[in-house]
N, C-alpha and C positions, 0 to 999 in steps of 0.2 A: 084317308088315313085308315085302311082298313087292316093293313098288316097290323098297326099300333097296338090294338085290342088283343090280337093275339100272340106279339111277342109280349104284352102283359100278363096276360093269362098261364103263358107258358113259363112266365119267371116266378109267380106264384106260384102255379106246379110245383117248380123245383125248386123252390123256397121248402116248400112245404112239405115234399118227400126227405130233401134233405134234414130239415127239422124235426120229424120224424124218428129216421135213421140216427141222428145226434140224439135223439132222447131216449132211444130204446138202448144204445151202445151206452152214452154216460148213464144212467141207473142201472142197468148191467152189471159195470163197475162197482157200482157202492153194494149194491146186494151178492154179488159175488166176491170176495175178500182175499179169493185165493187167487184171483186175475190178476194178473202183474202191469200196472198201467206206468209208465215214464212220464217224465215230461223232457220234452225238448225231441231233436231230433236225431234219427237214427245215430245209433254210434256205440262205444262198449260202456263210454263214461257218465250215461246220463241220472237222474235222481228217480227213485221210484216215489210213486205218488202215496200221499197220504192218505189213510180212509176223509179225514178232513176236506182234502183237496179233493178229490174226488167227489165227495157231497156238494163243495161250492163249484163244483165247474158244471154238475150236474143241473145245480139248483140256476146256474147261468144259461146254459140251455135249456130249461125248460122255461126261465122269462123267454129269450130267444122265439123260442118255437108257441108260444104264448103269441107275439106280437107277431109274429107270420102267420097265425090261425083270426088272426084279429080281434082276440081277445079285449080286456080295459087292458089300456097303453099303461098308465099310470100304473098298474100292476106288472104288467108284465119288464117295462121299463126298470122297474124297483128290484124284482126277482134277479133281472141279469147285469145290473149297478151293483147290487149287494153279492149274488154269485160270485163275479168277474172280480173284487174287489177280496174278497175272504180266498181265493184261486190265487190270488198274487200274493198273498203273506202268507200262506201257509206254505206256498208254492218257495218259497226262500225258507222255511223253516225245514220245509224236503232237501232244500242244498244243504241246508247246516249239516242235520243228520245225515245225509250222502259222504260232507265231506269230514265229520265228526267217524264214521265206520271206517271210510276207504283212505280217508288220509292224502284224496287224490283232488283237488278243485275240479266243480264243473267244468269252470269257465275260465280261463286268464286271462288276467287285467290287460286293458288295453293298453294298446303301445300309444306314443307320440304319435303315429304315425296315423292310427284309427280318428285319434283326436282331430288331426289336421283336414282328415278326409271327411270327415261330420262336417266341419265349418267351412268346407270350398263348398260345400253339398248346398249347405244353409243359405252358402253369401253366394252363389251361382241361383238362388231359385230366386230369393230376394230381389239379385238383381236384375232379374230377367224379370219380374213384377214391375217393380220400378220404372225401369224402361219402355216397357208396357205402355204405364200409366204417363211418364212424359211425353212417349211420340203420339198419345190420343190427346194427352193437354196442349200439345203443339198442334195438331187439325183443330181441334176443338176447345178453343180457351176457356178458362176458370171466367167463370162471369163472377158469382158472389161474393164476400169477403172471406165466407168459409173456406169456397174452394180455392179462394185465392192461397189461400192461409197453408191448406193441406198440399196442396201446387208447391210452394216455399219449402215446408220439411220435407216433401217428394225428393225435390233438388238437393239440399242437405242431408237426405239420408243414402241419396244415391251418391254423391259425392266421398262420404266416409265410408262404404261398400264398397267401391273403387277402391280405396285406399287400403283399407283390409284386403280386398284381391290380391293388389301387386304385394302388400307385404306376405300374405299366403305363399303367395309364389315364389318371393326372393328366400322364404323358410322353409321350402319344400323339404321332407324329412332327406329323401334320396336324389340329389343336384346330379342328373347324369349328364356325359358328355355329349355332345354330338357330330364329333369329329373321329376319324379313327384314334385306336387308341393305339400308346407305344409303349 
């Protein structure tokens, strides 16, 4: 295992440069005022950032880069929980004010259709878990009552995910054909 050590050492590197880089660009921001920082991505519509937000995404990288330098976890953990978490509500109080000026939404509400494709995402990863888990309990059977027990809702959860697939499917937003058309 001698690669092992130093494709670790080289992920650390560039943990660490990166880390870096993120904390010298986000404080940048907060002490420069006149920098115009967005959130989201490329585009003409998106929310300029707040001095606020800017502080908490700052104070999130810098736990970040705390716990890549191997700083105490429990601190650095805490700085980018609490960062990450003041970054998302102010980060919504930058849409208000975005769409409170421009009159324009960032974002538009999702269709049915978004909806639909979330839950085939969901109930396609679930039931591929699932499935998983019955063709190992079929090589390898539930010995104990536990596993007996979790084996049982296996089967009934896989069973009503089935059934949510087909009805997924027979409510597909866009039913195309697959014949020519006239």
């Amino acid at each position: 295992m001698i690669g092992t050590s130093h494709n670790n050492a080289s992920a650390i590197l560039f943990l660490r440069v990166l880390g870096i880089a993120g904390l010298l660009f986000s404080w940048l921001t907060v002490f420069r005022p006149q920098m115009k920082v967005y959130w989201g991505r490329r585009g003409a519509n998106r929310a300029l950032m707040s001095r606020n937000s800017r502080l908490a995404f700052a104070i999130a990288v810098t736990g970040w880069c705390l716990g890549v330098f191997g700083a105490d976890q429990r601190l650095a953990l805490g700085l980018f929980a609490a960062g990450f978490a003041f970054a998302a509500i102010y980060s919504r109080e930058d849409e208000k004010e975005h769409v409170a000026r421009t009159g324009i939404p960032v974002r538009k509400p999702p269709a049915s259709k978004d909806y639909w494709l979330a839950f085939c995402l969901m109930d396609s990863v679930l039931l591929s878990i699932l499935l998983f888990s019955l063709v190992r309990d079929h090589f390898h059977p539930p010995v104990t009552d536990e596993q007996k027990s979790i084996h049982g809702l296996a089967i009934i959860l896989f069973v009503l995910l089935s059934v949510t697939a087909v009805a997924l499917y027979l409510n597909r937003p866009e039913k195309t054909l697959t014949g020519p058309q006239e």
